[in-house]
VEXNU-789835 format. One record per residue (C-alpha): x, z, y; residue number from 1. Coordinates in Angstrom, 2 decimals. Layout:
<nodes>
NODE      px      pz      py seq
NODE       X       Z       Y NUM
...
</nodes>
This chain:
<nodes>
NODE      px      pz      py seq
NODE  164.72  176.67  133.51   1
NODE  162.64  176.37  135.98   2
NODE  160.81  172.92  137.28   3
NODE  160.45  172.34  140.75   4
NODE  157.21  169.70  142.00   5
NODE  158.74  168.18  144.94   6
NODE  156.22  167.09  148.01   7
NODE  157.26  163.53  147.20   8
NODE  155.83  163.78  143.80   9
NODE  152.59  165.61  145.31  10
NODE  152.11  162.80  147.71  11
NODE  152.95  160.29  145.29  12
NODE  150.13  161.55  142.76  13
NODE  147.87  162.26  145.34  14
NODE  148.40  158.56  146.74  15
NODE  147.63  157.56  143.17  16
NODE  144.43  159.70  142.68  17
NODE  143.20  158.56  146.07  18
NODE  144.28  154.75  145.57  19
NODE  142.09  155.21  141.64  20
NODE  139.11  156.73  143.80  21
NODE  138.95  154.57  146.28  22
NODE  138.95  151.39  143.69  23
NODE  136.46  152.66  141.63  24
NODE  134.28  153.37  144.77  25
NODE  134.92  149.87  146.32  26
NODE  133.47  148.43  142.47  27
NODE  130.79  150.64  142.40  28
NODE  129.45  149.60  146.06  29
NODE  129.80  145.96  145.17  30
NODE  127.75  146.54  142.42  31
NODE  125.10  148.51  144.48  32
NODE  125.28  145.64  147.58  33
NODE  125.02  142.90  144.46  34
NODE  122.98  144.49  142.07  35
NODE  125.30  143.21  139.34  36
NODE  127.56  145.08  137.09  37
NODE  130.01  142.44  135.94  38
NODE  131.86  140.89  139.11  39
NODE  134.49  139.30  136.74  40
NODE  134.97  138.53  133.48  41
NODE  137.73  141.08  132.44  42
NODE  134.86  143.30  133.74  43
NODE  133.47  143.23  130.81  44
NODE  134.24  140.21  128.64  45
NODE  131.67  140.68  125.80  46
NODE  128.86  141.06  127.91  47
NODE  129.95  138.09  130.12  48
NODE  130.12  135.64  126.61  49
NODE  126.58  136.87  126.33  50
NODE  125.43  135.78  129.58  51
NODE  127.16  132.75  130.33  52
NODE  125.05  132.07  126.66  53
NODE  121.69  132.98  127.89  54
NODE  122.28  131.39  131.55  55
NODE  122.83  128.37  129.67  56
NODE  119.44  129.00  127.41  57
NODE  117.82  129.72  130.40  58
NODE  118.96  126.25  132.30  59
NODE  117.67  124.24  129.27  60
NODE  114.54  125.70  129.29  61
NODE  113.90  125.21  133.17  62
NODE  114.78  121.42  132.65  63
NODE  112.27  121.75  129.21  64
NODE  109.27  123.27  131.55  65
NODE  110.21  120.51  133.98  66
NODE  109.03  117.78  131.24  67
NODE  106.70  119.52  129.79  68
NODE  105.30  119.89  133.82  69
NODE  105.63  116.42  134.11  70
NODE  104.31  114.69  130.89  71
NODE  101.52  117.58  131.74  72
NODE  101.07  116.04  135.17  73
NODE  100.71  112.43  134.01  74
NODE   98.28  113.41  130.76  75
NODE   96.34  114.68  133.44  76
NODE   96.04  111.54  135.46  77
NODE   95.35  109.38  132.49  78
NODE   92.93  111.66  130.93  79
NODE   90.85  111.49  134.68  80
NODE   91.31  107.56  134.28  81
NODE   89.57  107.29  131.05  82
NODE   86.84  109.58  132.29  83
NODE   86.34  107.15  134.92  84
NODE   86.45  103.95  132.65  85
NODE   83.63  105.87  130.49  86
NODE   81.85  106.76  133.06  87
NODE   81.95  102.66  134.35  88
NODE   81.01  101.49  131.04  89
NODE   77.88  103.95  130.82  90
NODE   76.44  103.06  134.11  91
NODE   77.23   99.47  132.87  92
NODE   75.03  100.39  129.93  93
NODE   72.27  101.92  132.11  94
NODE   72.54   98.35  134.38  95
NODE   71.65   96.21  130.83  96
NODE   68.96   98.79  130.18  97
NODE   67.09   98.32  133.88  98
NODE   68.03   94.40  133.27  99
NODE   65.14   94.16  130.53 100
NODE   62.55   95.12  133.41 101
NODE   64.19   93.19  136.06 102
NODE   61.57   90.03  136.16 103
NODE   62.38   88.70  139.22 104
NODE   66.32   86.60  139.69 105
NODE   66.77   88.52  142.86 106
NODE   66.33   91.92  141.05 107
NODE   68.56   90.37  137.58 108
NODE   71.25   88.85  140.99 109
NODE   71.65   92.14  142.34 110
NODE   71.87   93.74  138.78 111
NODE   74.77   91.10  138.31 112
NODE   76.70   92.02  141.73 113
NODE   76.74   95.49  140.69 114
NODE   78.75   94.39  137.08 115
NODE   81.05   92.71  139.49 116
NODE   81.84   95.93  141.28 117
NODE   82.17   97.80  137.77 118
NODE   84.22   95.28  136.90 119
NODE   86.07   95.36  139.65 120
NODE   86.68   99.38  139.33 121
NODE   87.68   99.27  135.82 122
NODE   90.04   96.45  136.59 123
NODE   91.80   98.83  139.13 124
NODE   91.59  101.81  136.61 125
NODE   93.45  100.04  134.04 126
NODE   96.61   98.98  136.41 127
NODE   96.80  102.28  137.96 128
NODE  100.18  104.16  138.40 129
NODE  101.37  107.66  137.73 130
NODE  104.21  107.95  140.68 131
NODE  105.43  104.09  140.58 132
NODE  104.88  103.58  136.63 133
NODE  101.98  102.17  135.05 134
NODE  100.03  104.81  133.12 135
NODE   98.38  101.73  130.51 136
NODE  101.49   99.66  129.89 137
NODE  102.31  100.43  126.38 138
NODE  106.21  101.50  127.00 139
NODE  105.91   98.57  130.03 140
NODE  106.11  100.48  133.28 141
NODE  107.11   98.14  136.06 142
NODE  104.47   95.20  135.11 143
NODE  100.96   96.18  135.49 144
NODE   99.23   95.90  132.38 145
NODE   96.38   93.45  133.07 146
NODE   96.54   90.58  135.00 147
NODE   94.15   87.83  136.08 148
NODE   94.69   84.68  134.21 149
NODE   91.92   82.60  135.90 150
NODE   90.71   83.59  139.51 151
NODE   91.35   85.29  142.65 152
NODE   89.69   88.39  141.44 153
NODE   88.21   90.06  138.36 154
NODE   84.98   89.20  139.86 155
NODE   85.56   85.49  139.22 156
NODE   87.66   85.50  136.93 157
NODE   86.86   83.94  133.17 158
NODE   90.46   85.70  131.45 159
NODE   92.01   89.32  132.71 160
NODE   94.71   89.02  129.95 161
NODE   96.93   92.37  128.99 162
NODE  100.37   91.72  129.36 163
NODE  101.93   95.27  128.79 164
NODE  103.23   96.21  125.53 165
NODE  102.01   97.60  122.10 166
NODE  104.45  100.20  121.66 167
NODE  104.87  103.56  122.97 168
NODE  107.82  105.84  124.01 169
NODE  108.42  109.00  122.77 170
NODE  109.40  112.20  125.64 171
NODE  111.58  114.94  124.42 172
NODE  110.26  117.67  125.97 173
NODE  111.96  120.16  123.88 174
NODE  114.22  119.82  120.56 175
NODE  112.61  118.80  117.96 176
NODE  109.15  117.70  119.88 177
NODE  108.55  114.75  121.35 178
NODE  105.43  113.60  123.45 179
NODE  104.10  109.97  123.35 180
NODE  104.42  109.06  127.22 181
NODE  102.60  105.58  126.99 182
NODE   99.54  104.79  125.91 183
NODE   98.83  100.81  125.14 184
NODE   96.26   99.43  127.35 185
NODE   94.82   96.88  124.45 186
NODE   94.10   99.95  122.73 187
NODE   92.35  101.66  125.35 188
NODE   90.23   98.49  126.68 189
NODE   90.33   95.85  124.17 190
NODE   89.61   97.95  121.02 191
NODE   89.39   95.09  118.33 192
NODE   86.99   94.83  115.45 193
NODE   85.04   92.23  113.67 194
NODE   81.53   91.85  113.20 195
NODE   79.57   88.69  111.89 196
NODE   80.39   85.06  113.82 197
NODE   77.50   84.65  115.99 198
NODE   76.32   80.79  116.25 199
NODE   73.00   80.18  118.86 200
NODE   71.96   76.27  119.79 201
NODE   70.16   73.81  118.23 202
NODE   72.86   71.53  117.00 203
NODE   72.92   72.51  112.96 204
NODE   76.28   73.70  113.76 205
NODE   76.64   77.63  111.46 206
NODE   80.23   79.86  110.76 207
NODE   82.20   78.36  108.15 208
NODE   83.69   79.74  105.21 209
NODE   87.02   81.00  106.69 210
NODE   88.28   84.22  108.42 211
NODE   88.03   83.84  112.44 212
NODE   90.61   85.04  114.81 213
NODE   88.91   84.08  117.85 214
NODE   87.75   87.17  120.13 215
NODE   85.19   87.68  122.52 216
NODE   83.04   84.41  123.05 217
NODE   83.23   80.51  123.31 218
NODE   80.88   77.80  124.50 219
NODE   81.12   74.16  122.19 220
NODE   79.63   71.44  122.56 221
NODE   78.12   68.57  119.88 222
NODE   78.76   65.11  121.29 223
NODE   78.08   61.80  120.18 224
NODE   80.55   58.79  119.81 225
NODE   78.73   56.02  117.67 226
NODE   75.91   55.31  115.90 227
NODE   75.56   52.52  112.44 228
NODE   72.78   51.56  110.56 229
NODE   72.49   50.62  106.80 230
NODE   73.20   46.71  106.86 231
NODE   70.47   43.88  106.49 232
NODE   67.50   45.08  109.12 233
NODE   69.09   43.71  112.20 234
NODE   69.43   46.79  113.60 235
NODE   72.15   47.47  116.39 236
NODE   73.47   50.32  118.33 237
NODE   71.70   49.67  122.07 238
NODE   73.83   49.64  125.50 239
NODE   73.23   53.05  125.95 240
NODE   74.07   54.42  122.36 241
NODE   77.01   56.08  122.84 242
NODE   76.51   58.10  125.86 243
NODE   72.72   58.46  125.01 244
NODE   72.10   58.84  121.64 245
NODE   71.16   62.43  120.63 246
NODE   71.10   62.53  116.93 247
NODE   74.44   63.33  114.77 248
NODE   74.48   62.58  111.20 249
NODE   75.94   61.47  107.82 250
NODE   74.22   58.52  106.65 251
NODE   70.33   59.59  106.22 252
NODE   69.98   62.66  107.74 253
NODE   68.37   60.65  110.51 254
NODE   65.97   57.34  109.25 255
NODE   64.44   54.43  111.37 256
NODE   61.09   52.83  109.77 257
NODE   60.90   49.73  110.96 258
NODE   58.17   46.97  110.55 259
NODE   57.99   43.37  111.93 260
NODE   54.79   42.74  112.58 261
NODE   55.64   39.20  113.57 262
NODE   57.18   37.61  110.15 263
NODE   60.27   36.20  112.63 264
NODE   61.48   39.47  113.93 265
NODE   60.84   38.87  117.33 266
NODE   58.45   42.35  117.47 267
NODE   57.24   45.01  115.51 268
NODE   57.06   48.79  116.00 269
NODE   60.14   51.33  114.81 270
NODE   59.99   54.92  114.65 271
NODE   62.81   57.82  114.25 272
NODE   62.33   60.85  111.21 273
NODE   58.59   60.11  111.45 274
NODE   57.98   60.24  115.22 275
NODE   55.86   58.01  117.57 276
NODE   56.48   54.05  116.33 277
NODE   57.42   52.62  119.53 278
NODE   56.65   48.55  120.36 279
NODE   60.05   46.25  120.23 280
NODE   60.68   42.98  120.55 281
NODE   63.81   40.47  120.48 282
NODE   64.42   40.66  123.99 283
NODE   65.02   44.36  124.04 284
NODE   68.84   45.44  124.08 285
NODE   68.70   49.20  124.81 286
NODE   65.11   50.26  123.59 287
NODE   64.85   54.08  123.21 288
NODE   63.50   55.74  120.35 289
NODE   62.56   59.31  120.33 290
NODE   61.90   61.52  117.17 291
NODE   59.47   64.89  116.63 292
NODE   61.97   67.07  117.65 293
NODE   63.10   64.99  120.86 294
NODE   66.51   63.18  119.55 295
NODE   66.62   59.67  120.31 296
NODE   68.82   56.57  119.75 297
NODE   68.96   53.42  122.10 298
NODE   68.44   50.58  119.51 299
NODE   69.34   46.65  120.44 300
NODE   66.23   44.54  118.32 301
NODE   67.44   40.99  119.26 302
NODE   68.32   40.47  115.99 303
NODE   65.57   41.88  113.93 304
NODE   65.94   40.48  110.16 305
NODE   62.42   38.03  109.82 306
NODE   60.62   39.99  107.72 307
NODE   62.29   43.45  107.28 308
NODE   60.23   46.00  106.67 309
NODE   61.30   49.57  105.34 310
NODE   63.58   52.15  106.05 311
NODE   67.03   52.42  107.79 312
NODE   69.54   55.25  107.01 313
NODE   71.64   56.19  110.72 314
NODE   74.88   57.04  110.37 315
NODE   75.94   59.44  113.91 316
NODE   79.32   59.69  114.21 317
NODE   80.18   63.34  116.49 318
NODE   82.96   65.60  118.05 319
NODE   83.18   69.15  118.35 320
NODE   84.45   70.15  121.86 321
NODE   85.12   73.21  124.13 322
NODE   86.62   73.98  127.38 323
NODE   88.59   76.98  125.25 324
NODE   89.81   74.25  122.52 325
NODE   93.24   72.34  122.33 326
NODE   91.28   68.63  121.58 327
NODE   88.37   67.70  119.96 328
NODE   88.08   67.31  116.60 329
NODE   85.86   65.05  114.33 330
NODE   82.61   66.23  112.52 331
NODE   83.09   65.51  109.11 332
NODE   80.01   67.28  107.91 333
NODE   81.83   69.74  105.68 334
NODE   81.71   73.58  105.20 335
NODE   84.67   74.67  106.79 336
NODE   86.45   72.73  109.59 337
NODE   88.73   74.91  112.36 338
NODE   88.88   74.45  115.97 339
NODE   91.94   75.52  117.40 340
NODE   91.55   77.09  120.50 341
NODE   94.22   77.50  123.64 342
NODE   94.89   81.16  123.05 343
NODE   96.09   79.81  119.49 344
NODE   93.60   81.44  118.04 345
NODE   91.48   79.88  115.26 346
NODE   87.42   79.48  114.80 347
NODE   86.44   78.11  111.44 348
NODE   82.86   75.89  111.43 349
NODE   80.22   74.65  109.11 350
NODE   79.42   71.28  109.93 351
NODE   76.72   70.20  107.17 352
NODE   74.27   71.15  109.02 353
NODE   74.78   69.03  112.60 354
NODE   72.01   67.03  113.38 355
NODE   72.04   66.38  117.11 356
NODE   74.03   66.92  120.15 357
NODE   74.00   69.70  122.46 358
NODE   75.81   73.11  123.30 359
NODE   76.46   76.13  121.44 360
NODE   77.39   79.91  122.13 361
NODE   79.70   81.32  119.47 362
NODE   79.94   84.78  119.92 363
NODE   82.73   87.09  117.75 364
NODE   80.67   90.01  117.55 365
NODE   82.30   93.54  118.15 366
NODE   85.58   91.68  119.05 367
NODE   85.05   91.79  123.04 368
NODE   87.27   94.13  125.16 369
NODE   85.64   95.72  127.81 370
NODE   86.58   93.21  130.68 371
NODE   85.09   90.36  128.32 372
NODE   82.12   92.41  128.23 373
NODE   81.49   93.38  132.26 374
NODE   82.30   89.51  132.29 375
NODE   79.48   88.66  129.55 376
NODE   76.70   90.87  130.65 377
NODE   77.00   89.66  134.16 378
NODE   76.82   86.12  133.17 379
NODE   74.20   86.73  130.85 380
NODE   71.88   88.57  133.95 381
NODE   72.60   85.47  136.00 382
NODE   71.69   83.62  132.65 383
NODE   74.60   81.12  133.14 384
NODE   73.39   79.87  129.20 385
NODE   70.08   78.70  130.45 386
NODE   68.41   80.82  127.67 387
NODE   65.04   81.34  127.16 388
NODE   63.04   84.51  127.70 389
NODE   63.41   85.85  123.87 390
NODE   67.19   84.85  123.23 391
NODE   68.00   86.15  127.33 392
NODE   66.58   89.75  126.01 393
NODE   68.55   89.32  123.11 394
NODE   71.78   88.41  124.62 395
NODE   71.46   91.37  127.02 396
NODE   70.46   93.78  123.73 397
NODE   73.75   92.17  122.39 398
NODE   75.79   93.58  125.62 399
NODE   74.09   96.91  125.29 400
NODE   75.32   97.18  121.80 401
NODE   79.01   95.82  123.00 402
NODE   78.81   99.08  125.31 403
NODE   77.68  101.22  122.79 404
NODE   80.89  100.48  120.95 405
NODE   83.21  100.70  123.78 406
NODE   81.52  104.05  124.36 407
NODE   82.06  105.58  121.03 408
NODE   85.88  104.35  121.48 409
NODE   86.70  105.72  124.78 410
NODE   86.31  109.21  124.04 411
NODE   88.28  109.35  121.18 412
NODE   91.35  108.28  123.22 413
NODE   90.52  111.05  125.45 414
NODE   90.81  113.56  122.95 415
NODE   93.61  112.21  121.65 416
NODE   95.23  112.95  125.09 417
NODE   93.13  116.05  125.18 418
NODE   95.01  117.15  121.92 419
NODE   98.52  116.50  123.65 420
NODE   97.51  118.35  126.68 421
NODE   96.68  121.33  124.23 422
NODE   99.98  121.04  122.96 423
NODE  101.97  121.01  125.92 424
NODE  100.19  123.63  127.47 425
NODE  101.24  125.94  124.35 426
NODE  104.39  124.94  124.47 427
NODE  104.37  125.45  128.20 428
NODE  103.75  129.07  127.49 429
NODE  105.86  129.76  124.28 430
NODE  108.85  128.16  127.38 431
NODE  107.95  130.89  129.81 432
NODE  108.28  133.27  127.32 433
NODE  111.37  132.72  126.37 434
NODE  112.54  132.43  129.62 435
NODE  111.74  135.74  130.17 436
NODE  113.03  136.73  127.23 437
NODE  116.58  135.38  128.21 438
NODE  116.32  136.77  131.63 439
NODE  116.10  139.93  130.06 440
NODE  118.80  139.84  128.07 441
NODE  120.79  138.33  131.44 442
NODE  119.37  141.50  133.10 443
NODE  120.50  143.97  130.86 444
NODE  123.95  142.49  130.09 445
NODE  124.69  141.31  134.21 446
NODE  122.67  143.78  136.16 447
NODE  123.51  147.43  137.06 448
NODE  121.47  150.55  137.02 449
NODE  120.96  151.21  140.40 450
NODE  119.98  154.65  140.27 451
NODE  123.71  155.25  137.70 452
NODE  125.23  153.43  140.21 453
NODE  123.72  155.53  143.14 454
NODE  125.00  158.54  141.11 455
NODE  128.57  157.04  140.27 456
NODE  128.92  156.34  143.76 457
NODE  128.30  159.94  145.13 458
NODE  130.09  161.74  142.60 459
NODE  133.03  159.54  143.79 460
NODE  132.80  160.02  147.27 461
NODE  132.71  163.86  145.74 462
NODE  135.71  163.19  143.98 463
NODE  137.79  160.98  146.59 464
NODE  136.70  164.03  149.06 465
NODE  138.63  166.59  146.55 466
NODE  141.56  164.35  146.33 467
NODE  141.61  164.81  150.21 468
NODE  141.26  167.91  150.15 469
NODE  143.25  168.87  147.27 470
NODE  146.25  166.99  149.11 471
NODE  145.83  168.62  152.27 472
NODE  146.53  171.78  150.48 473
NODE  149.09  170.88  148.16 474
NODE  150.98  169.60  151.11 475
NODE  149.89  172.34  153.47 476
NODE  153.23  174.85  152.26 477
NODE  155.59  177.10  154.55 478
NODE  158.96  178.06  153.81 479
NODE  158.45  180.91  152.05 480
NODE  156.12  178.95  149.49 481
NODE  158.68  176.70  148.94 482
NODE  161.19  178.96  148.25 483
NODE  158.68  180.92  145.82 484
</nodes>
């Protein structure tokens, strides 16, 4: 039997072939006007698991290089900062260096305004910001990280206390790695030590025999409160003993000779530790007395015992005081007595040696910051201490040395951040590779070969042309081929 292909059939297929063509030609100039290969994901499901994957990769390492960028951006900024504070503190050195051939106090004045400025700088150095955060807070952003306790300025002030934190926070900048964003201002300009407990006066007073906690510097004073004598000469503090006597004393360390040269006690002569004997007489109520080393007493002699002649142990009562110290305390002439100071911090003192009132610079060596010591060498070139020529060159070799220190720390913390920087910048470039990496892999599973799909596309149009043609024909029959 045989079949018979009816023109419906023809058309239909034909219909069919063209409809197939015609889809396959529409995908294949989407993916030439696009330049991707999967439109969809029944396209080609596989491949579009595999780069939803890697677009994801890829958007965690864009937000990765974005920290890495940033933490890169504000490393920068600190490590300039510290450059700058080193760079401060050296000219600061080479200012105490000219200071030691300044003779004149105009030349030491203007030596002293230029600390001020440095001081100044440094001040703004250490509360500067990175965006609106503070670079030196310690994990404390929103606070700048030194403020002035005492003054209008840093100029004049006597306390620029730190008042960020001592921590730090960490910055993930990629799994596993974390960056310390914060560095700790009290680490960067008050790098603590401990050297010896300086003591400079003339008041006997030494460091005692405990551990001090005190930083940077402190100015006491040795003052009087009573004088006594041994009992039987007569003897008596004068009007002006107990805001004019000088010496300080257990009984003994300080002696009177007296002798009555009258029999009755109504005059004599009376000396101090073996100075000039000095004339009294019974009428004299606040006679002063001065000794080798220039302490004196005021001494009342209206009661002179008749016929005394010998020595007389003084017993000087004191107080240790300090503009830095809670209250006074007593001298009790022992080896260790503490001070408590304001800052509730502790300074431990060796009193045996007191002998006579006056002021004294204690000095925590190698504990000063470097705002303590801008602060210190510029008082010392205005010589606010009164020293003499020696100890001024002395206290000015002591600032050098404080600079020196401060020197040597500095550039350790800026290559510690150097170090970080390092890092990041590897890591920056291990990121961008695997970025491109994963856009690779995006490329070769999403994009289309152009030059396949240039060739798909004309050997459809070839084919959709055929199916035209092949139609026409098909359909293009007379009578008599029908009937064939």
């Amino acid at each position: 039997m045989t079949f018979r292909i009816t023109p419906n059939t023809m058309l239909m297929r034909s219909l069919q072939a063209s409809a197939d063509r015609t889809k396959t030609l529409a995908q294949l100039q989407q993916q030439a006007a696009t330049g991707l290969r999967i439109l969809k994901p029944s396209d080609d499901p596989q491949a579009m698991q595999a780069t939803l994957l890697a677009k994801a990769r890829q958007a965690r390492f864009d937000v990765e290089l974005n920290n890495v960028r940033d933490v890169r951006a504000l490393l920068d900024h600190r490590v300039s900062l510290l450059r700058d504070a080193n760079q401060i503190l050296a000219r600061a050195r080479d200012v105490a260096l000219q200071a030691h051939q300044a003779d004149s106090t105009a030349e030491r004045e203007s030596l002293a305004l230029e600390v001020e400025s440095l001081l100044e700088r440094l001040f703004h150095v250490a509360n500067a910001r990175h965006g609106t955060a503070f670079l030196f807070g310690g994990g404390e952003s929103k606070v700048p990280p030194f403020a002035i306790a005492r003054g209008l300025s840093p100029a004049d002030s006597r306390e620029i206390r730190y008042q960020g934190l001592d921590g730090r926070n960490e910055v993930v900048v990629s799994p596993g790695r974390t960056v310390p964003a914060d560095v700790s201002g009290a680490e960067i300009f008050q790098p603590r030590s401990r050297g010896d407990t300086l003591i400079l006066g003339s008041t006997g007073l030494a460091p005692g025999t405990g551990a001090d906690n005190a930083i940077g510097s402190i100015r006491l004073t040795v003052e009087h409160v009573a004088t006594s004598f041994t009992a039987g000469s007569g003897v008596a503090p004068g009007a002006s003993s107990p805001g004019g006597d000088t010496v300080i004393g257990p009984p003994g360390r300080h002696v009177l000779r007296l002798h009555d040269a009258s029999g009755d006690g109504s005059s004599g002569t009376i000396s101090l530790n073996g100075g000039q004997a000095v004339s009294f007489s019974s009428a004299d109520t606040d006679l002063l007395v001065e000794g080798p080393e220039g302490e004196r007493v005021f001494l009342d002699t209206t009661a002179i015992a008749p016929g005394f002649s010998g020595t007389i142990d003084i017993t000087a009562d004191g107080i240790l005081s300090g503009a830095e110290a809670t209250s006074p305390i007593a001298i009790d002439f022992s080896s260790n007595q503490q001070l408590h100071l304001r800052d509730q911090r502790v300074v431990n003192l060796d009193t045996t040696a007191v002998r006579r009132t006056g002021w004294n610079h204690v000095e925590f060596t190698e504990t000063a910051g470097a705002f303590e010591v801008l602060q210190a060498l510029r008082d010392d070139l205005r010589n606010t201490q009164q020293w003499p020529t020696a100890d001024w060159h002395q206290a000015i070799s002591r600032r050098i040395g404080d600079l020196e220190r401060l020197q040597e720390h500095l550039p350790n913390a800026i290559g510690q951040q150097s170090i970080q920087l390092q890092h990041l910048e590897t890591l920056d470039e291990r990121i961008r590779d695997l970025q491109l990496q994963t856009q690779q892999i995006i490329s070769e599973k999403e994009s289309a070969d152009m030059a396949q799909v240039a060739l798909r596309l004309t050997n459809e149009q070839t084919l959709l042309q055929f199916v035209y043609a092949s139609t026409r024909i098909a359909l293009d029959t007379s009578l008599l081929d029908f009937l064939r």
